[in-house]
TORDOGU-740757 format. One record per residue (C-alpha): chain; x negated, y negated, z; residue number from 1; residue in one letter. Coordinates in steps of 0.25 Angstrom, whole numbers. Example, Ala and Ser with C-alpha at 12.3 -4.5 7.8 and 13.67 -1.06 7.14 Angstrom:
2
PALO  c     px     py     pz    k  r
PALO  A    -49     18     31    1  A
PALO  A    -55      4     29    2  S
% end
This chain:
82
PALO  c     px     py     pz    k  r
PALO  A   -138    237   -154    1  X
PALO  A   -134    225   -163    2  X
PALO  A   -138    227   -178    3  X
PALO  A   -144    216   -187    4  X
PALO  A   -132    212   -193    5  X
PALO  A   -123    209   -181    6  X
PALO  A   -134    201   -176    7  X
PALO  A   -136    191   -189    8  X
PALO  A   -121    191   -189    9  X
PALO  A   -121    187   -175   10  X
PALO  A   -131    175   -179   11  X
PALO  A   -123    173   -191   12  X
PALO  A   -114    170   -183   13  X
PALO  A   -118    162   -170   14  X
PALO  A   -126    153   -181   15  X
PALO  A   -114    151   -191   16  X
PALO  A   -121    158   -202   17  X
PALO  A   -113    161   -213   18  X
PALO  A   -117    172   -225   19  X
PALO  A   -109    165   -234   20  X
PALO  A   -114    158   -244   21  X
PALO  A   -117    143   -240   22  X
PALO  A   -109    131   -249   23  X
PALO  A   -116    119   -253   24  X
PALO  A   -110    110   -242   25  X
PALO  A   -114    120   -231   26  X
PALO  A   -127    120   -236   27  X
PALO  A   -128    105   -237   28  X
PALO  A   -134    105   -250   29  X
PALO  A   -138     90   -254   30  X
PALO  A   -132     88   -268   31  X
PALO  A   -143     88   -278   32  X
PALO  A   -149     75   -284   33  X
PALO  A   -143     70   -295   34  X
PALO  A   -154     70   -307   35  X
PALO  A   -162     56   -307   36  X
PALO  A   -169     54   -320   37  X
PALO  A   -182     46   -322   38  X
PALO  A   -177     34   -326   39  X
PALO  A   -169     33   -313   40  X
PALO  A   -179     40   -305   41  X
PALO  A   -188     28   -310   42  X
PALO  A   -180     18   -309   43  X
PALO  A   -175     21   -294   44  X
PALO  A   -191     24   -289   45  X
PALO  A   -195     10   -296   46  X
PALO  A   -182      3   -287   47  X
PALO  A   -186     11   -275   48  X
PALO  A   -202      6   -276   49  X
PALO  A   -195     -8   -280   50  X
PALO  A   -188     -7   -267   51  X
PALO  A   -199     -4   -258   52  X
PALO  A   -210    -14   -264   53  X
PALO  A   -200    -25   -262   54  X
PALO  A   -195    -21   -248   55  X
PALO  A   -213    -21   -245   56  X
PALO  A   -212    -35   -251   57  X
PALO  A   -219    -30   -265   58  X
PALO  A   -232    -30   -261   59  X
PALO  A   -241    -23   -270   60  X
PALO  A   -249    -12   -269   61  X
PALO  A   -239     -2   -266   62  X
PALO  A   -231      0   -279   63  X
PALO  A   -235     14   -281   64  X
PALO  A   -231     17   -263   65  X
PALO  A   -219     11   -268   66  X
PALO  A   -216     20   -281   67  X
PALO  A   -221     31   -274   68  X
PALO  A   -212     29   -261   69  X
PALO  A   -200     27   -270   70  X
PALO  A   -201     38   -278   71  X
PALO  A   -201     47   -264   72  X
PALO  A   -190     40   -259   73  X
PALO  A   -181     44   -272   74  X
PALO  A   -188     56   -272   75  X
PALO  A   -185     60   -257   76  X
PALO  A   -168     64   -258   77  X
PALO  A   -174     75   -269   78  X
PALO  A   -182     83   -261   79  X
PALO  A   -175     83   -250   80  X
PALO  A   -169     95   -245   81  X
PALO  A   -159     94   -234   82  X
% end
């Protein structure tokens, strides 16, 4: 009869898995942000909105879609999780 132990071992094993503790590069941690304060979070969703209204030829109508747009996309790499 084979225990519980020489079974997860046997697991363990044939998987690669390790009880050791993991170290940031074999976990593949993504470095933390670096800290945006509101001036510069201001300034770079204004140049992003700037951006996408010029590449749409400025029409109007859509300033707030674009502020809103630009916001999510500097938003986005902070919420990721990878």
């Amino acid at each position: 009869m084979t225990d519980v132990y020489t079974y997860t071992y046997a697991a363990e094993k044939s998987h690669g898995i390790s009880k050791t503790a993991a170290t940031p590069q074999q976990t593949r941690e993504a470095p933390a942000p670096a800290a945006v304060g509101p001036k510069e979070r201001y300034h770079g969703v204004a140049e992003a909105a700037y951006f996408r209204a010029e590449h749409r030829g400025f029409l109007p109508g859509y300033e707030l879609q674009d502020w809103l747009d630009a916001e999510a996309e500097l938003d986005k790499p902070l919420t990721q999780v990878y």
